[in-house]
C-alpha positions in Angstrom: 59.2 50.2 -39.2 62.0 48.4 -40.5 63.2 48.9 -36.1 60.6 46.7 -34.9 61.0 44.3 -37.3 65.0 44.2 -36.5 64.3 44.2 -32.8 62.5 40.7 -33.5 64.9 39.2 -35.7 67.3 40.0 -33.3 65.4 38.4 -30.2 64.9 35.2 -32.7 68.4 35.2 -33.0 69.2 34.9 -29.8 67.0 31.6 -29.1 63.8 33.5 -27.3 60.9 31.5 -28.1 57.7 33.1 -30.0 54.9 33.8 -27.5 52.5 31.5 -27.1 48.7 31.3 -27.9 46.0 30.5 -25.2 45.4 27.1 -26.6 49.2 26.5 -25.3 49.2 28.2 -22.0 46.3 26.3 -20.6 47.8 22.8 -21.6 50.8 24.4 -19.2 48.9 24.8 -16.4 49.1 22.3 -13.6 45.6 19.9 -13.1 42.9 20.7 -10.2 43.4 18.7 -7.3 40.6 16.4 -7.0 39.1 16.7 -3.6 38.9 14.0 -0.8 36.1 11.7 -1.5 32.9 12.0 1.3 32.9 9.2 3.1 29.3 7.4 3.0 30.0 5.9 6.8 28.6 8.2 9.9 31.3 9.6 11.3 29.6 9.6 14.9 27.8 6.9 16.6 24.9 8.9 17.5 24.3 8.4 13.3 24.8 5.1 13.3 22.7 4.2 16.7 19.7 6.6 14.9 19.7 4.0 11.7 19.9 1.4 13.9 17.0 2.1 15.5 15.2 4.2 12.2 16.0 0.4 10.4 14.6 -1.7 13.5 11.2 0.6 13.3 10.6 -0.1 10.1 11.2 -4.0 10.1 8.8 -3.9 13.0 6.4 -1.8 10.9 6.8 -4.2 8.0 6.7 -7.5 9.8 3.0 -5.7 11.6 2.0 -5.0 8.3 2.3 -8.4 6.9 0.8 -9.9 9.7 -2.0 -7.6 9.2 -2.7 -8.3 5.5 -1.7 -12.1 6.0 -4.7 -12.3 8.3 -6.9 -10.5 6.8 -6.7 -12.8 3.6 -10.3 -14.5 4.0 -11.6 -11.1 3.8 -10.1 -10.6 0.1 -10.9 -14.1 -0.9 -14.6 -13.3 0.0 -14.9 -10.6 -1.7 -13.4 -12.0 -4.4 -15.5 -14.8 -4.3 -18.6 -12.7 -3.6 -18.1 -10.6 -6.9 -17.5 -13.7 -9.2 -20.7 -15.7 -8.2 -22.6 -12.3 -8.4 -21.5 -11.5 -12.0 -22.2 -14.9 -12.7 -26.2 -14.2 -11.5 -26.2 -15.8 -8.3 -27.7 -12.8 -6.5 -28.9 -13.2 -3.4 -28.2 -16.8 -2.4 -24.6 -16.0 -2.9 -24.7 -12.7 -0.5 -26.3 -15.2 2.2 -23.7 -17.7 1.4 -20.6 -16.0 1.3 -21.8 -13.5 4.4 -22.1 -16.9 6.5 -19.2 -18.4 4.9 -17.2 -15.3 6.2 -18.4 -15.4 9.2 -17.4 -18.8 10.1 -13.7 -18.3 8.8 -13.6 -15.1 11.7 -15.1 -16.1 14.3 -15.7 -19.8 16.6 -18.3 -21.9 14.6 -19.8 -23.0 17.5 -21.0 -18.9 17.8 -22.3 -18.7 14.5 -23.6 -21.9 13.7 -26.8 -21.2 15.8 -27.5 -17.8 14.5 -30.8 -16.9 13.2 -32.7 -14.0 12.7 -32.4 -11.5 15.3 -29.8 -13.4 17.1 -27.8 -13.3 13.5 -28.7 -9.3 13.0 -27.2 -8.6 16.9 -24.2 -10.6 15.7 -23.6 -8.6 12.6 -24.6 -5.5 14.5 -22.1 -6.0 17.2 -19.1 -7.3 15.0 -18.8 -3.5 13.1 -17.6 0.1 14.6 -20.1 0.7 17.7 -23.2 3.1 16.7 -22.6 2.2 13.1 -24.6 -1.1 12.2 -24.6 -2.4 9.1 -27.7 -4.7 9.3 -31.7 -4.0 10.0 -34.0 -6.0 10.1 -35.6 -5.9 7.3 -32.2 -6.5 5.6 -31.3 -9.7 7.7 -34.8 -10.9 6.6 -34.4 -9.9 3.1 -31.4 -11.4 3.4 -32.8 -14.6 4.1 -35.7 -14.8 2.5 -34.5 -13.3 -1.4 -32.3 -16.4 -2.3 -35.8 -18.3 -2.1 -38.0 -15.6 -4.0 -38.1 -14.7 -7.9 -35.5 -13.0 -9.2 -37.8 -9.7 -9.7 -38.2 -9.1 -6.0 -34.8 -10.0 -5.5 -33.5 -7.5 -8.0 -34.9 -4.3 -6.5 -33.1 -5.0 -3.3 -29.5 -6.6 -4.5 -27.7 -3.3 -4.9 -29.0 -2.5 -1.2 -27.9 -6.1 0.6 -24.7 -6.1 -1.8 -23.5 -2.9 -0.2 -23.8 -3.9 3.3 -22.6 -7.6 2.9 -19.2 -6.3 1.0 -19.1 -3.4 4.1 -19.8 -6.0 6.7 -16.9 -8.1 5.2 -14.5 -5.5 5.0 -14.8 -4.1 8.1 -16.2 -6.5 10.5 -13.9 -6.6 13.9 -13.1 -10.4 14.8 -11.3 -9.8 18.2 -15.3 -8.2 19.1 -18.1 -11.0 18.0 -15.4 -13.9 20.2 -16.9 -12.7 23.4 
């Protein structure tokens, strides 16, 4: 035992270092090399004519998408306006209102001025998808005739007219009822 133990002292005494812990040998070791950053810029032009024209289709997809809600902005503000009057009570005479008032804001009032029953149905007939109409007769002349009834006989029929007035505004076509 007392050999080992000399063999050290001897190796101390001739200025070998003690060996080192782990903690010590990994602050030796040299750093990773960071790699080479990824540059964000296509590196064709194929990639950069694609988001040229990816960027150019979807301006042109915006700017038709604004137009299209722009224009249609009577429609919300009827609709709006059609809700208000009727939770303030005004039943029927504000579905016969805001129906006509609609219509003149889409279409030429020299078209719709004039219109009266049957004529008016047709109009509101041909202004929706083909082979769906919104309007019957009997619902153009309940239409007409409820805002000057009671209230009892307008009640019954309300939810019925309501529906088709606020589907008539929404969906009415205002490039068909110019001709």
């Amino acid at each position: 035992m007392s050999q080992p133990a000399a063999s050290a002292s001897a190796l101390d005494t001739q200025g070998a270092s003690p060996p080192l812990m782990l903690s010590q040998m990994i602050d030796q070791l040299s750093p990773v090399p960071e790699p080479v950053a990824v540059a964000w810029w296509p590196q064709t032009w194929g990639w950069l004519v694609l988001a040229v024209v990816v960027l150019a289709l979807l301006s042109w997809l915006g700017w038709r998408r604004y137009r299209h809600w722009k224009s249609n902005r009577y429609r919300r503000e009827a609709l709006a306006e059609l809700h208000r009057r009727l939770a303030g009570g005004e039943g029927a005479t504000a579905l016969a209102e805001v129906l006509r008032r609609t219509a003149l804001a889409a279409f030429p009032r020299e078209r719709i001025v004039s219109l009266r029953g049957e004529a008016w149905e047709r109009f509101l007939n041909q202004t929706v998808a083909p082979g769906k109409p919104c309007f019957d007769a009997a619902s153009v002349a309940r239409l007409t005739e409820l805002p000057y009834r009671q209230t009892d006989a307008a009640d019954r029929h309300l939810d019925d007219l309501t529906w088709r007035v606020e589907r008539w505004i929404s969906v009415h076509d205002s490039q068909r009822g110019r001709a």
